[in-house]
BAFI-3210 file (N, C-alpha, C; in Angstrom, 3 decimals, decimal comma, padded with zeros to 6 digits):
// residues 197
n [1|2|3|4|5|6|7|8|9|10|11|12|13|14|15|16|17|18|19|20|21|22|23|24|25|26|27|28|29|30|31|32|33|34|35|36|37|38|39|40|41|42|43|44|45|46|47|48|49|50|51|52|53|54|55|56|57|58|59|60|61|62|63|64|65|66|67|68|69|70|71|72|73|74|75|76|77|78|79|80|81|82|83|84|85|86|87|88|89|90|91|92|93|94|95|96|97|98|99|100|101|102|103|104|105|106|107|108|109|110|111|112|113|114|115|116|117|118|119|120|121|122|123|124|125|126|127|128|129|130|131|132|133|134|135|136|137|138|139|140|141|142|143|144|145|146|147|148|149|150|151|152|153|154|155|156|157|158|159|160|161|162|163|164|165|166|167|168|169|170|171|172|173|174|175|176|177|178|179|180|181|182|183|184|185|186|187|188|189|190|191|192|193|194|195|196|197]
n.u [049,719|050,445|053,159|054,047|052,586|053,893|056,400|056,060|055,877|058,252|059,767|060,186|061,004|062,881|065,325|066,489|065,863|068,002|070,294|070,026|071,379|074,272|077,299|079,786|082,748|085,349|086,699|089,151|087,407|084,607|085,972|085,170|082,344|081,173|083,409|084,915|083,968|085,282|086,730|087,526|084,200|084,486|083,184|083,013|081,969|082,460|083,226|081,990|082,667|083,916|082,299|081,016|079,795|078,185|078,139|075,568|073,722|073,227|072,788|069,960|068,950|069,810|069,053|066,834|066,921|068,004|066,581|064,756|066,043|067,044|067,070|068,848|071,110|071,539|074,265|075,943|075,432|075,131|078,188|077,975|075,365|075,700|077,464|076,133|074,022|075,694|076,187|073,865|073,306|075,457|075,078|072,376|073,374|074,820|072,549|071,384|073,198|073,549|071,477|071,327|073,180|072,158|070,566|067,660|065,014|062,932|059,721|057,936|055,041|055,003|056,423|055,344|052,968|053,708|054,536|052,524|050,441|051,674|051,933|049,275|048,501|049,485|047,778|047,573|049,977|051,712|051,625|052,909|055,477|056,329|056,171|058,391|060,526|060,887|062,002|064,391|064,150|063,567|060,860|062,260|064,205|062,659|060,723|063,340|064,579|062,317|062,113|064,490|063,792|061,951|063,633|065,461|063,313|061,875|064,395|064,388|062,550|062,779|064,937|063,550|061,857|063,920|064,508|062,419|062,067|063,996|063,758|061,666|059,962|061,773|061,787|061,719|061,989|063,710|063,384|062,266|063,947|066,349|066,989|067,587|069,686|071,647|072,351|072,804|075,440|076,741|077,077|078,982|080,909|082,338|082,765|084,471|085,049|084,926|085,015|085,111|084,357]
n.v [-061,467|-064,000|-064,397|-063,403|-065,360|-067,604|-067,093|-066,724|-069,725|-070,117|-069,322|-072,163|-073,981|-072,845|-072,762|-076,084|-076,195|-074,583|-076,191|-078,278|-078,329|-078,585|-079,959|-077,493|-076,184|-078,741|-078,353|-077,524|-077,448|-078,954|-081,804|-083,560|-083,412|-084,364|-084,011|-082,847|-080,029|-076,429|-075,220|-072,533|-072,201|-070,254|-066,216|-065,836|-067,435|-068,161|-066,701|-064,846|-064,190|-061,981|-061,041|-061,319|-064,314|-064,750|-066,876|-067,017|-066,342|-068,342|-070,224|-070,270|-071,912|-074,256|-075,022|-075,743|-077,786|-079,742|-080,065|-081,634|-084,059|-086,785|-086,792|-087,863|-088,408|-085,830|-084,198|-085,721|-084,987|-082,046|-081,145|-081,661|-081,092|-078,128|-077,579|-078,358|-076,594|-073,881|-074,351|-074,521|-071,653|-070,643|-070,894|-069,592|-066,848|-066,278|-066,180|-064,130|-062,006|-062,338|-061,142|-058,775|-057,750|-057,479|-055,590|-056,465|-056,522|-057,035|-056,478|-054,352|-053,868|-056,500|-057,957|-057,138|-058,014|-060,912|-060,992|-060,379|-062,070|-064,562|-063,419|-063,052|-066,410|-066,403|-064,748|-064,008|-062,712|-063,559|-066,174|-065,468|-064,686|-067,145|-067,982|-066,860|-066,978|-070,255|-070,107|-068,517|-065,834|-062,458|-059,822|-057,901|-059,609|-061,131|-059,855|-059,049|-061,567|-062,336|-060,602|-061,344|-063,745|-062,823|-061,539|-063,397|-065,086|-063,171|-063,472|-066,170|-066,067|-064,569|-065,788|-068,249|-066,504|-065,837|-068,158|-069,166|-067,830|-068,358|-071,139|-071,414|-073,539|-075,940|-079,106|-080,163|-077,855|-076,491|-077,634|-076,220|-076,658|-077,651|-075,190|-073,918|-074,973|-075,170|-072,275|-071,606|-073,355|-071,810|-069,413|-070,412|-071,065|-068,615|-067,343|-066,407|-068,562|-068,986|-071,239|-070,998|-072,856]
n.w [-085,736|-085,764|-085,504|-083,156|-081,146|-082,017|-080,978|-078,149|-077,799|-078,112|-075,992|-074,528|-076,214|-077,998|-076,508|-077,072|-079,593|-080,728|-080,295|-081,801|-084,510|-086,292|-084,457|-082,780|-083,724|-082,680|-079,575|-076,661|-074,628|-075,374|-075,526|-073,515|-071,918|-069,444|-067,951|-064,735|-063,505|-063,584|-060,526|-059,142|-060,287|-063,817|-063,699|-066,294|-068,879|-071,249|-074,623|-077,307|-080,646|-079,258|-077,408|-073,807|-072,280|-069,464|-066,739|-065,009|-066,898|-069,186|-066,481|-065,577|-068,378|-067,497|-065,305|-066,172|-067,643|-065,413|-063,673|-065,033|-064,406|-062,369|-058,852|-057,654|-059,564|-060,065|-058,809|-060,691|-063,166|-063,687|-064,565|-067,236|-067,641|-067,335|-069,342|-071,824|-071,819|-072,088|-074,318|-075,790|-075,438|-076,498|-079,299|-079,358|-079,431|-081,364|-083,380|-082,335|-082,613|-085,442|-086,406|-085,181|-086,365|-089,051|-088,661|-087,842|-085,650|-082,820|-082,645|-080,699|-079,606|-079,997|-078,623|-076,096|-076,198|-075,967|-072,896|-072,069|-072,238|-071,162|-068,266|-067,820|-067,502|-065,004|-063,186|-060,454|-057,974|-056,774|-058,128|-060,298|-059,394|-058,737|-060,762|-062,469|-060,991|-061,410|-063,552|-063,485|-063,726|-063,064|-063,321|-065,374|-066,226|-067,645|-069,656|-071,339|-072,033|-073,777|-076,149|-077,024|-077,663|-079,502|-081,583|-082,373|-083,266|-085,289|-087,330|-087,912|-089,380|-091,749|-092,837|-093,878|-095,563|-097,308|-097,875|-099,413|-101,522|-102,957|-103,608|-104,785|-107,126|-106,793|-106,107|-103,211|-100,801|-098,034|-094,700|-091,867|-089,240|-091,103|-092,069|-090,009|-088,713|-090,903|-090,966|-088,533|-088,852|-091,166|-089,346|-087,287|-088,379|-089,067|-086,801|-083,721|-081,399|-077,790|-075,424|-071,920|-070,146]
ca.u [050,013|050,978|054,260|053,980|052,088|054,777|057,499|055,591|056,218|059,793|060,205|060,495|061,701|064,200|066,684|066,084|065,844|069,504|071,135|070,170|072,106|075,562|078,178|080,628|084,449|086,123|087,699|089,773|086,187|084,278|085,887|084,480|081,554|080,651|084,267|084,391|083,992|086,851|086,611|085,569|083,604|084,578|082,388|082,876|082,095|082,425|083,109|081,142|082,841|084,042|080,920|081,309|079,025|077,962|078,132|074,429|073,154|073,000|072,102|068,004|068,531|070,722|067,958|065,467|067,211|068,418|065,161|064,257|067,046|066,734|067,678|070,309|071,733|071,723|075,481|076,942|074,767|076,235|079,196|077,509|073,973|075,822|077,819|074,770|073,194|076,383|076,511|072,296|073,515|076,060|074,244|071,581|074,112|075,336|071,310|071,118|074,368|073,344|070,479|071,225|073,810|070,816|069,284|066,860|064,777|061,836|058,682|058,130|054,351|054,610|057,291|054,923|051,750|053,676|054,692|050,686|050,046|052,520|051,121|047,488|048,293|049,767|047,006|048,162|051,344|052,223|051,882|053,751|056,733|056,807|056,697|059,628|061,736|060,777|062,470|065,402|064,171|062,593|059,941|063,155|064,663|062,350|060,993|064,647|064,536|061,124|062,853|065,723|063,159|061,669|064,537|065,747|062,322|061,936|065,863|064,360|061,419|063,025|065,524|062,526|061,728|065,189|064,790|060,916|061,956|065,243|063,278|060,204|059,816|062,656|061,288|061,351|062,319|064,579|062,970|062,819|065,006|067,653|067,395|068,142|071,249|072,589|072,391|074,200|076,492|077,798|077,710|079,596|082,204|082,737|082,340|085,096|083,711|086,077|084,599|086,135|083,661]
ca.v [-061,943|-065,596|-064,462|-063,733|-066,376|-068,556|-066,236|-067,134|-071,133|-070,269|-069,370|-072,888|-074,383|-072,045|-073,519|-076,742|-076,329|-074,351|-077,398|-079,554|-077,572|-079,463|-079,388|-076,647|-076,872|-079,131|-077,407|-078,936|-077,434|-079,631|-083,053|-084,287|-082,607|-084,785|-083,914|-081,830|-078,049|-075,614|-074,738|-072,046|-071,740|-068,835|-065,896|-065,443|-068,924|-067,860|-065,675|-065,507|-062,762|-061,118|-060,972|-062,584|-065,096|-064,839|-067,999|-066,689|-065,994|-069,828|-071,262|-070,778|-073,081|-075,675|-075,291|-076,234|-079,113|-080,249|-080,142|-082,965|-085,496|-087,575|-085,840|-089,179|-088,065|-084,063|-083,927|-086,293|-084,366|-080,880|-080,524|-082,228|-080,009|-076,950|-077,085|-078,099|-075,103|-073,130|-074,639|-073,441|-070,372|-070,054|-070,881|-068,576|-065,434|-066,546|-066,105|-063,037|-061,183|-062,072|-060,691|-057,123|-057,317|-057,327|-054,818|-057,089|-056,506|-057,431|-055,471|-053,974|-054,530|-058,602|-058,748|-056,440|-058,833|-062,168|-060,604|-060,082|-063,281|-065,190|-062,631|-063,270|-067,180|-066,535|-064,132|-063,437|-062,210|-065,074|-067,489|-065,013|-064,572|-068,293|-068,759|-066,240|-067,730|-071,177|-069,891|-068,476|-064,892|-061,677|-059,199|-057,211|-060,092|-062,207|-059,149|-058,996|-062,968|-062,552|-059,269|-061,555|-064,857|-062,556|-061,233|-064,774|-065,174|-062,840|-063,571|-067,334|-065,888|-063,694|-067,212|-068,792|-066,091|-066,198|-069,966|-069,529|-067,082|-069,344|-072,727|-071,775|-074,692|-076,905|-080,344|-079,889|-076,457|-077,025|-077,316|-075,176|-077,661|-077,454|-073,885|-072,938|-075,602|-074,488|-071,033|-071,924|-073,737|-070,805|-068,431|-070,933|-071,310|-067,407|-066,743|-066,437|-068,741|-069,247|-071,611|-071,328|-073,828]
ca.w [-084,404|-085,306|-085,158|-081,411|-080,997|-081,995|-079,994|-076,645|-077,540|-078,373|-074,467|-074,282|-077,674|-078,309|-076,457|-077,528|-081,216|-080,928|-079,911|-083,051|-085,514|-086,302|-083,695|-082,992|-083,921|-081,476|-078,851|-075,484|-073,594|-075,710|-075,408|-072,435|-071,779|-068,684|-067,131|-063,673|-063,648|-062,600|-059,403|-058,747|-061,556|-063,802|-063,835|-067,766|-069,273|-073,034|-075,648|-078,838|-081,344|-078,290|-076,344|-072,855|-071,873|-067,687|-066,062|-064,448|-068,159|-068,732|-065,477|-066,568|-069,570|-067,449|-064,009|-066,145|-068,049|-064,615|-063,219|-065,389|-063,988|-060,873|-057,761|-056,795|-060,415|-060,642|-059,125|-061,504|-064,596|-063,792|-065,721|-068,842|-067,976|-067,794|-070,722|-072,874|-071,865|-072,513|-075,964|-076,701|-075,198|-078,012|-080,528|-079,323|-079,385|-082,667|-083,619|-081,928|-083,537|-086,860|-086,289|-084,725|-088,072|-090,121|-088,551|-087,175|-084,416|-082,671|-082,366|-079,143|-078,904|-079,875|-076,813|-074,911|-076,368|-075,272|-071,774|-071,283|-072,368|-069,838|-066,874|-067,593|-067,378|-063,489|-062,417|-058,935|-057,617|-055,657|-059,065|-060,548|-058,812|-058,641|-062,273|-062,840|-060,462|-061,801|-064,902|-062,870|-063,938|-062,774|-064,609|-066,053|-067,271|-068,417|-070,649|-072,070|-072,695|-074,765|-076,874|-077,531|-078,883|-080,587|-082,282|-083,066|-084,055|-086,883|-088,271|-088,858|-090,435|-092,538|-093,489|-094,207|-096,428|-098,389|-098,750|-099,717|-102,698|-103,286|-103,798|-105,642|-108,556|-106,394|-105,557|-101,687|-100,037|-096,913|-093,366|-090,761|-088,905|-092,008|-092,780|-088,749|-088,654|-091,699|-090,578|-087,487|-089,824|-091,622|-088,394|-086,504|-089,413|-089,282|-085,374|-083,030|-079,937|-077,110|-074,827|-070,844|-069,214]
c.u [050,444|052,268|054,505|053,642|053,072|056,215|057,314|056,128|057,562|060,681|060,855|061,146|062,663|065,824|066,882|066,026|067,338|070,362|071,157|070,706|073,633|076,663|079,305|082,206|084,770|086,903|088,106|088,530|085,138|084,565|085,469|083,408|081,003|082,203|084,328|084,475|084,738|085,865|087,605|085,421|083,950|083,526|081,841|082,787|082,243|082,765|082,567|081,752|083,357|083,230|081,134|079,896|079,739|077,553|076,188|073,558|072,515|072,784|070,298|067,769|068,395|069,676|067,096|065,612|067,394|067,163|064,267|065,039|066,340|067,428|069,179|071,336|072,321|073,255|076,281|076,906|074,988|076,588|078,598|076,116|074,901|076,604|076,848|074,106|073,983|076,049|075,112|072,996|074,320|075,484|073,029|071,864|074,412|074,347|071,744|072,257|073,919|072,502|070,168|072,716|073,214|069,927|067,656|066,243|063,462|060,624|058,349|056,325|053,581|055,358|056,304|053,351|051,975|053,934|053,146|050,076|050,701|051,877|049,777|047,601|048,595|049,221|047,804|049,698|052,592|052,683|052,958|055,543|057,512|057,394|057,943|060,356|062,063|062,280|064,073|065,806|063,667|062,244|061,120|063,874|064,457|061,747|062,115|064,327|063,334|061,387|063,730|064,914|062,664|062,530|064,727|064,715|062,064|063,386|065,268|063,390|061,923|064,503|065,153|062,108|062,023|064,944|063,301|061,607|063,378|065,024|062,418|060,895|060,917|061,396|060,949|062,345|062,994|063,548|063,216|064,202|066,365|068,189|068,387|069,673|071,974|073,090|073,370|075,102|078,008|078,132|078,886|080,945|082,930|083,196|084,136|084,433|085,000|084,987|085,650|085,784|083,791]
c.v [-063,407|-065,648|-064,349|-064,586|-067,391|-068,634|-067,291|-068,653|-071,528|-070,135|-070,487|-073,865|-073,735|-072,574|-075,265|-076,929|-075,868|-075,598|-078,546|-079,161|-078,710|-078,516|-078,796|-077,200|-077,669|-078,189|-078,227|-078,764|-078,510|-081,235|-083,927|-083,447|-083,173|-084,319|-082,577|-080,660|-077,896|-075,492|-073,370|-071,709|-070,224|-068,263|-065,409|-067,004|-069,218|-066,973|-065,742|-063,888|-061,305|-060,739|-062,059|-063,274|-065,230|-066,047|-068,138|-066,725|-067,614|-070,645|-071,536|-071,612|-074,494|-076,274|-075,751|-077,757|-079,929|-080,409|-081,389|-084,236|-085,746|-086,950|-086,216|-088,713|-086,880|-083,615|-084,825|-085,742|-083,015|-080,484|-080,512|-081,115|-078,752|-076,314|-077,640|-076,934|-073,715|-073,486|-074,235|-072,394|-069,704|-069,744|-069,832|-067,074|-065,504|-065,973|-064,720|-061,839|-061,334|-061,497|-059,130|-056,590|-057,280|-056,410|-055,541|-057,332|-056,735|-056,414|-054,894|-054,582|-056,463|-058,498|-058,109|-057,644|-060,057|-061,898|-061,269|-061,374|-064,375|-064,067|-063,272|-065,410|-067,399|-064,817|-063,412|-063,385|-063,029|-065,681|-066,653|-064,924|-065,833|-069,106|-068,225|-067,181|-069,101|-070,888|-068,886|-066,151|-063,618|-060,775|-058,742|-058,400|-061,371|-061,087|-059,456|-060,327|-062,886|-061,584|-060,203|-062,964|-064,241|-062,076|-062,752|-065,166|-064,655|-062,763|-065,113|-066,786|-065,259|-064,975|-068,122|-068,108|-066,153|-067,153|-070,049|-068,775|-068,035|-070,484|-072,560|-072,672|-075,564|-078,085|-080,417|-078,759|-076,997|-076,447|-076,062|-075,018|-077,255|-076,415|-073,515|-073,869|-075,505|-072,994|-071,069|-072,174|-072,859|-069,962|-069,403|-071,232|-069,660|-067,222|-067,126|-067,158|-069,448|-069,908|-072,384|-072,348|-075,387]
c.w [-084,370|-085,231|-083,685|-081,138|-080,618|-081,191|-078,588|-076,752|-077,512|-076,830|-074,275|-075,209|-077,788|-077,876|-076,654|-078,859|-081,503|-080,609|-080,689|-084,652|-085,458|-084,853|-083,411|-083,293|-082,810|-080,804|-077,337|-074,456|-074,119|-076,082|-074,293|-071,848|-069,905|-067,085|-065,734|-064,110|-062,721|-061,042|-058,671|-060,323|-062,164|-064,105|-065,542|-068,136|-070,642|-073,370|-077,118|-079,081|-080,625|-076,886|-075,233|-072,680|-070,256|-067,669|-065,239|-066,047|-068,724|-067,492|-065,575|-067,173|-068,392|-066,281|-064,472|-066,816|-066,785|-063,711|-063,631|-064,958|-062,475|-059,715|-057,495|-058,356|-060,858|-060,694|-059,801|-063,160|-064,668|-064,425|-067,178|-068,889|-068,385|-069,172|-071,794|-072,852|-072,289|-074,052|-076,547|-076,801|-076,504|-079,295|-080,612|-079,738|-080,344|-083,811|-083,556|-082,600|-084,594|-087,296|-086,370|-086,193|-089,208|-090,088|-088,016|-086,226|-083,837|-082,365|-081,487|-078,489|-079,204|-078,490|-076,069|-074,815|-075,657|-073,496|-070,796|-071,601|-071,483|-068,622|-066,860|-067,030|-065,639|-062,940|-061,042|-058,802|-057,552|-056,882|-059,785|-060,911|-058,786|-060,084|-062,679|-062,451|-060,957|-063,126|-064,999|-063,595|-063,249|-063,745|-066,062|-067,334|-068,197|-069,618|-071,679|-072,936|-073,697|-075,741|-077,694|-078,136|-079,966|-081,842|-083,084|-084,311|-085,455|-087,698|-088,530|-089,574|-091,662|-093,329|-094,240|-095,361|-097,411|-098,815|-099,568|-101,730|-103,394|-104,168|-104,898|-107,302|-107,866|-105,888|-104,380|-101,311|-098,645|-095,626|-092,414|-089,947|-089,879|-092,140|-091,469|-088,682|-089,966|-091,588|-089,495|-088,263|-089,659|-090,352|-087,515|-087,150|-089,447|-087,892|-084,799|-081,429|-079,244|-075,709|-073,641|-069,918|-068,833]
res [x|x|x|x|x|x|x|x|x|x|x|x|x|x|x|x|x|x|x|x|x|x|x|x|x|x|x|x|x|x|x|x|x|x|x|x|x|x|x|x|x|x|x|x|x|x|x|x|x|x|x|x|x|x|x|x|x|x|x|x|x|x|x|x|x|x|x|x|x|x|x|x|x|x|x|x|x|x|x|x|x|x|x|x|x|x|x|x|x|x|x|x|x|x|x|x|x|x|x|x|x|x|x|x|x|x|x|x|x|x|x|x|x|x|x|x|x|x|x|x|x|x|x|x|x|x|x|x|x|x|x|x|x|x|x|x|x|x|x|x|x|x|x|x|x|x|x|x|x|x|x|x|x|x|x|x|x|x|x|x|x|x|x|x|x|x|x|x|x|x|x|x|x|x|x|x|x|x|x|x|x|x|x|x|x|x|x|x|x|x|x|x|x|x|x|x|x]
***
């Protein structure tokens, strides 16, 4: 169970740790990251390998990064929040494909264990409902979101593994940190990522 364990903390790490991996090819969406958003926003904001990325799919990350700015600041931090959160997001799907190409999948009762472990901490309905939304989710798809850390989850473990049996007798074994941004690395050197945001 310390792999769930560690799942449940990834709720909130996860996107956060994807974002310190080296940064993606240049592209004309990525030179100004702070510059305005289309109008109207499109409802596809990506493609990773073909796979669209929903403009709704990333607003969770970006509500909660934006949540930390100053109110007098939020509409000038926008464009720049939401394409940071696009750019976890990538990196997350990048995770997650290499993953379900490995055959890699998450257990059903760790996601069902961390579920019950986030419920039990908001008891009542009310706190509930409040914490979802907080998190810009409901039951259905915050399930999903804890399916899909865990997935992530056991493709670094199983990275960790490779590099554990890789290293033995090396001087220092590569970080967690190193292993997951080299991993990005290579997927991001293979990937098709078409970023419309």
């Amino acid at each position: 169970m310390d792999t769930t364990r560690a799942a449940v903390a990834l709720l909130v790490l996860l996107p956060a740790a994807c974002s310190r991996g080296p940064a993606a090819a240049p592209s004309s969406a990525a030179a100004d990251p702070a510059r305005p958003l289309p109008s109207p926003v499109p409802e596809v904001v990506a493609r990773v390998n073909g796979q669209p990325i929903r403009i709704q799919q990333i607003l969770p990350m970006a509500k909660a990064e934006l949540d930390r700015v100053s109110v007098a600041d939020r509409d000038r931090k926008k464009p720049e929040v939401l394409r940071h959160a696009l750019q976890r997001y990538v990196d997350r799907e990048l995770l997650v494909q290499e993953a379900l190409a490995r055959g890699v999948e998450a257990d059903s009762r760790d996601v069902d264990w961390a579920y019950d472990q986030m419920r039990r901490e908001h008891p009542d309905e009310k706190a509930w409902e409040e914490f979802l939304a907080g998190q810009g989710m409901d039951p259905k798809t915050f399930r999903t979101e804890l399916r899909t850390q865990q997935t992530v989850a056991a493709l670094l473990e199983q990275e960790h593994a490779r590099e554990a049996a890789r290293s033995e007798g090396a001087d220092r074994p590569r970080t967690g940190e190193e292993l997951e941004a080299a991993l990005l690395a290579r997927l991001r050197a293979k990937a098709r990522i078409e970023l419309l945001l």
